[in-house]
C-alpha positions as CSV (number, residue, x, y, z in Angstrom):
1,X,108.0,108.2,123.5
2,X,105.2,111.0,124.0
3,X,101.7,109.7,123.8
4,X,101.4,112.5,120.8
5,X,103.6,110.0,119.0
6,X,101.3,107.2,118.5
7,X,98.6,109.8,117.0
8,X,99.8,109.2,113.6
9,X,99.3,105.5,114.2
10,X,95.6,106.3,115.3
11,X,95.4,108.2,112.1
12,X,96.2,105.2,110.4
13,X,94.0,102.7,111.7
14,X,91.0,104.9,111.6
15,X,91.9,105.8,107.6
16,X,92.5,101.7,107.2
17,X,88.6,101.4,108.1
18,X,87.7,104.2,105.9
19,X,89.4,103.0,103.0
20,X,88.1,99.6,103.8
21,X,84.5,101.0,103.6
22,X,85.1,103.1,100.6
23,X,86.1,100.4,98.5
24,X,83.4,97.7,99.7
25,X,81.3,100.3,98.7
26,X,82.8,101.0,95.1
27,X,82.7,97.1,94.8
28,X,79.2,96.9,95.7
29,X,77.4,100.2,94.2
30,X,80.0,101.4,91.7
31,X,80.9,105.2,91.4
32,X,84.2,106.5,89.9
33,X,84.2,109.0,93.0
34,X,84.5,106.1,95.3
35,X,87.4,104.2,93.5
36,X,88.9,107.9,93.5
37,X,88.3,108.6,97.1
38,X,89.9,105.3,98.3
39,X,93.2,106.1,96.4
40,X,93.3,109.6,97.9
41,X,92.4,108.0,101.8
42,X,94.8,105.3,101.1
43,X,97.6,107.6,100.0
44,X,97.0,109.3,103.2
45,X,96.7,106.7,105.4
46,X,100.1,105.6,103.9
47,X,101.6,108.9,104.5
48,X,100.0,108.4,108.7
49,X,101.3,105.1,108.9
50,X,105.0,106.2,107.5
51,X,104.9,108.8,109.8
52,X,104.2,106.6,112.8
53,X,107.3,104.8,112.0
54,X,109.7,107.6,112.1
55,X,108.9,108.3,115.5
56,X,111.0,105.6,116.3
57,X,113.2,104.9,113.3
58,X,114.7,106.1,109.9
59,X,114.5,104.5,106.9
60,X,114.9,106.7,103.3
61,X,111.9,104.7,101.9
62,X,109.5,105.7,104.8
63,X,110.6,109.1,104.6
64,X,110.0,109.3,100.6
65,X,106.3,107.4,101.5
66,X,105.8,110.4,103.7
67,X,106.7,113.0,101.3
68,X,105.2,111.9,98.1
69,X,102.0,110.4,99.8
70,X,101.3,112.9,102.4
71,X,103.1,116.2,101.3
72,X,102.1,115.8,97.6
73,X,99.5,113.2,96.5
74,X,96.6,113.1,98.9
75,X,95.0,116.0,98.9
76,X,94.8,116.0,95.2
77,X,93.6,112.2,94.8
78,X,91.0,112.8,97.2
79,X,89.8,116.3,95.8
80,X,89.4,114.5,92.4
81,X,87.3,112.5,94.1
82,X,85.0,115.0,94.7
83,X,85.2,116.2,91.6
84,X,83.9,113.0,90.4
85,X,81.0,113.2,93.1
86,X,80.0,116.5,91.8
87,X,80.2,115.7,87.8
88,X,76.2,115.6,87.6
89,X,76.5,119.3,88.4
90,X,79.4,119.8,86.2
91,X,81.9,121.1,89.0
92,X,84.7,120.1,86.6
93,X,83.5,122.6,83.9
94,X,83.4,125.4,86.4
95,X,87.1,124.3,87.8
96,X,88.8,124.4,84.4
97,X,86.8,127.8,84.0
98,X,88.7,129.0,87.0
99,X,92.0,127.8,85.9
100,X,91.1,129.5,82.3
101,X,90.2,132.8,83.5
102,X,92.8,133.1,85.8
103,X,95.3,131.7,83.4
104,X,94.0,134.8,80.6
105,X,94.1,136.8,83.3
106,X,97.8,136.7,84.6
107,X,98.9,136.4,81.3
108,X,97.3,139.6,80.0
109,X,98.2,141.5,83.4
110,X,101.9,140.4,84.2
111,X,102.7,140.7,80.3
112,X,101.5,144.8,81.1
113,X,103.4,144.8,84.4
114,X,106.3,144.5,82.6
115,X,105.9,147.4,80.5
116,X,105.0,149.5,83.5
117,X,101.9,148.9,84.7
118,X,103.7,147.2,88.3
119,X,103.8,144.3,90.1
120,X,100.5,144.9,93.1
121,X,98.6,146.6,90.7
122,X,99.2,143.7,88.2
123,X,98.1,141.5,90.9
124,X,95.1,143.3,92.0
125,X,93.6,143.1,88.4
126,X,94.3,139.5,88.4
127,X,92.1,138.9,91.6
128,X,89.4,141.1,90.1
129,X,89.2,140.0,86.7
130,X,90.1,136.1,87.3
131,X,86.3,135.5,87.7
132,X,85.1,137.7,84.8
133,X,87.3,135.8,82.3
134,X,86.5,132.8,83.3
135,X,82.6,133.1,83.0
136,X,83.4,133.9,80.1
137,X,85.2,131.1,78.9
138,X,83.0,129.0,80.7
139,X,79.5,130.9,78.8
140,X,81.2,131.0,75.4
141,X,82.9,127.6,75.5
142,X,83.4,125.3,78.7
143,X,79.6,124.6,80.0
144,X,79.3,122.7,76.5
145,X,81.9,120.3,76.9
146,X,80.8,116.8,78.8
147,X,81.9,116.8,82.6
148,X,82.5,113.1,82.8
149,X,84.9,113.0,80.2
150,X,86.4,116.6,80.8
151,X,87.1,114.9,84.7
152,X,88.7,111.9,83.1
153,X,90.9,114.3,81.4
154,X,92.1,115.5,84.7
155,X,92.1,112.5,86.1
156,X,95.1,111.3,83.3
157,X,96.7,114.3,84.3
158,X,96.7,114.2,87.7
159,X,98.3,110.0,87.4
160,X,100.4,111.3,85.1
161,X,101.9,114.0,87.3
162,X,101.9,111.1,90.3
163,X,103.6,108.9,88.2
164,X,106.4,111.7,87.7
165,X,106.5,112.7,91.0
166,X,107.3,109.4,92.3
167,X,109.9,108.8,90.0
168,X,111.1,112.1,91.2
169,X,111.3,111.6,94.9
170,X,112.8,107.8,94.6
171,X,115.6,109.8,92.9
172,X,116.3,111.8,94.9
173,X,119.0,111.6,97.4
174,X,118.1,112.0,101.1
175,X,120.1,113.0,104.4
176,X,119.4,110.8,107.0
177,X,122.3,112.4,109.0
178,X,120.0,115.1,109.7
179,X,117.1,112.8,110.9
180,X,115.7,113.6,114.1
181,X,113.2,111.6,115.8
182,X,111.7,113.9,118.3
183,X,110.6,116.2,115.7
184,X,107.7,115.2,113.1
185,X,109.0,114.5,109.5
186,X,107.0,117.8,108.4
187,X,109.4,119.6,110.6
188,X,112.5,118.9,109.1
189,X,112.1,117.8,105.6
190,X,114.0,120.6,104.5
191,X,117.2,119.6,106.2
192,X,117.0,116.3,104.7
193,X,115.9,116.5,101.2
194,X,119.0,118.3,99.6
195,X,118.7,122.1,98.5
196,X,116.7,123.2,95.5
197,X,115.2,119.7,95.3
198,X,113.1,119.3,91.8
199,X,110.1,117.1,94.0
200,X,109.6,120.2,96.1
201,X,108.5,122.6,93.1
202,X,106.3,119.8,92.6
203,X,104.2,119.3,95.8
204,X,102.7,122.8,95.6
205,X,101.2,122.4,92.4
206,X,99.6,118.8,94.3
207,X,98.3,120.9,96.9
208,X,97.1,123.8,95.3
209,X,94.2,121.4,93.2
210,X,93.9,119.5,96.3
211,X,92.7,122.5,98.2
212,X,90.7,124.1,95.0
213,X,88.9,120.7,94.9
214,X,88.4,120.2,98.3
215,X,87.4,123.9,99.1
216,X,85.6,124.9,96.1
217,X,83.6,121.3,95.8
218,X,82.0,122.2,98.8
219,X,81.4,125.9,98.2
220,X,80.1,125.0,95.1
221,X,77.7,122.3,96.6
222,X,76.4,125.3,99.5
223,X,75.7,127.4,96.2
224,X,73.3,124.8,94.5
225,X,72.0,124.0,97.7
226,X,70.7,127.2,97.3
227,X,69.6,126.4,94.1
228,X,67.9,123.4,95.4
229,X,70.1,120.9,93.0
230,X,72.2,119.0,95.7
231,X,70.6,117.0,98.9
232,X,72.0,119.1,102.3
233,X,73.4,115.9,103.6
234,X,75.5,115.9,100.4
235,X,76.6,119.8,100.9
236,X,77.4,118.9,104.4
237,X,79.7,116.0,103.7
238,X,81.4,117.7,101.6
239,X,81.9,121.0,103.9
240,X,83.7,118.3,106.3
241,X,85.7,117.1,103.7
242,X,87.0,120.1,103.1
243,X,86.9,120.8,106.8
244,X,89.7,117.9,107.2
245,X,92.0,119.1,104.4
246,X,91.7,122.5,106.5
247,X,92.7,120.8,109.6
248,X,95.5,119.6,107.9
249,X,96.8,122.8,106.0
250,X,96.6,124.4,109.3
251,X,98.3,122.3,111.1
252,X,101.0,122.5,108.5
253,X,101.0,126.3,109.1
254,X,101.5,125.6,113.0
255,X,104.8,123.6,112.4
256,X,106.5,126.0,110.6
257,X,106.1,128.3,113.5
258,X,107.8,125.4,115.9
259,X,104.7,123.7,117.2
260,X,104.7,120.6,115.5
261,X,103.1,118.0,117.7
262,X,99.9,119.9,116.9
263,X,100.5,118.1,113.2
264,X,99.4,114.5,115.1
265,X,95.8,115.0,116.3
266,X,95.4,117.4,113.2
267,X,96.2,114.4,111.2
268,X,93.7,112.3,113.5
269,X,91.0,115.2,113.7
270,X,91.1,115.1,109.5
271,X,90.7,111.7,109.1
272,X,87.8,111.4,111.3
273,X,86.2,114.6,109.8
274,X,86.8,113.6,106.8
275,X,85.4,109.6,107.5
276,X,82.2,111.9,108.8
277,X,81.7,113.5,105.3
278,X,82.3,110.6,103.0
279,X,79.2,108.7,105.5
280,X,77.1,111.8,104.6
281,X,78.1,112.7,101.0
282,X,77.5,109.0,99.9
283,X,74.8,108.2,101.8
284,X,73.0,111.0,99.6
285,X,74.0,109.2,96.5
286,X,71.1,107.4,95.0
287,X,71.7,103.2,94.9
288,X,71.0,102.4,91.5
289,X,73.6,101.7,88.2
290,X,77.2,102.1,88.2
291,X,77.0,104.7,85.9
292,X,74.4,106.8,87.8
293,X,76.6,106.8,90.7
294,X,79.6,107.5,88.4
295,X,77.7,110.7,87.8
296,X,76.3,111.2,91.3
């Protein structure tokens, strides 16, 4: 077996620790965004460990652990977490502002795309007017609503849409004919889930909030930074949060263009990156009630 191969296995055992910390830390000081965080980090150490088994064997379980932990879920889980760390500055109002104004916006632009306006141009008016809409849903209507309770709303969404998607990918029927140990899982999921498979038209939609979390938390934190309303150690941790998802999306990029062993120390690069930005995002976090921290 390559040495690459026990890379997802290092993954594992440093996400272990990290999880382990996370949660003696939720028990200890509270904070919604920890309890959050150590469901994302455990749903991707699951997804490191599952994939440290197929190196050396198939098993349809460990392949579906894979897929629905590491393909779908953890991004998302541990983006929410961050949206939980940044509730105090009501991130979540400014996220569903996004979705709003971009939501108005195709909807207005595609509907006149069909009655000749055309498909770019469509497109380019979404990407320009995206933004406008949505400061103005968020002037008119969203900044009013409460963040904590707007970010438990996305958080029953978001268990909702896990709960579906695992009952989803258990089933679903898998190929293990086509299994190939000498090539990671991300490599050839295609050949063994069967064609047109429901659970992958589901993992985008995982992905896309995970990386609009991820990414925008910490953009958003560098912009109040600048606004002197978040503590720099608390922008940087989240920058290499984000910084790990990136490692990851990359690396996702890289197999699809046939070099996949570049997906193990990605995976091991990410977790420690991203064990580097939950030391310096919490340790911003002031130690005082649970519900301070909820909001921190």
């Amino acid at each position: 077996m390559s040495p690459l191969r026990l890379l997802p296995l290092a993954s594992a055992l440093i996400t272990v620790a990290f999880v382990w910390l996370v949660f003696r830390r939720y028990a200890s000081r509270g904070g919604r965004h920890l309890l959050v965080w150590g469901i994302g980090l455990l749903l991707f150490g699951t997804a490191s460990l599952a994939e440290a088994v197929a190196a050396s064997v198939w098993h349809p379980m460990v392949f579906r652990l894979w897929y629905l932990a590491g393909a779908g879920l953890s991004a998302a889980w541990i983006g929410q977490g961050t949206v939980y760390l940044l509730a105090g500055v009501r991130l979540p109002n400014v996220l569903l502002s996004l979705v709003l104004g971009y939501t108005a916006a195709a909807a207005l632009f595609l509907l006149l795309a069909r009655i000749g306006l055309g498909v770019a141009i469509a497109g380019v008016l979404i990407a320009f007017h995206g933004p406008i809409f949505a400061g103005l849903f968020h002037r008119l209507v969203v900044r009013r609503w409460d963040p904590l309770r707007l970010t438990g709303v996305l958080t029953g969404l978001l268990l909702a849409g896990s709960l579906f998607a695992t009952a989803v990918i258990l089933a679903t029927p898998v190929d293990g004919s086509r299994f190939d140990p000498d090539r990671p899982l991300s490599a050839q999921y295609r050949e063994i889930l069967p064609p047109g498979a429901a659970v992958r038209k589901l993992t985008p939609a995982f992905n896309i909030y995970g990386t609009i979390t991820l990414v925008g938390g910490a953009l958003y934190s560098a912009w109040l930074l600048g606004r002197r309303e978040v503590p720099a150690p608390r922008v940087a941790g989240n920058v290499l949060i984000a910084a790990g998802a990136f490692v990851i999306a990359s690396a996702s990029a890289m197999v699809r263009l046939g070099i996949g062993d570049f997906l193990y120390a990605a995976e091991a690069v990410a977790a420690a990156l991203m064990f580097g930005g939950f030391l310096l995002a919490t340790g911003a976090a002031p130690a005082t009630s649970s519900a301070e921290a909820a909001r921190a």
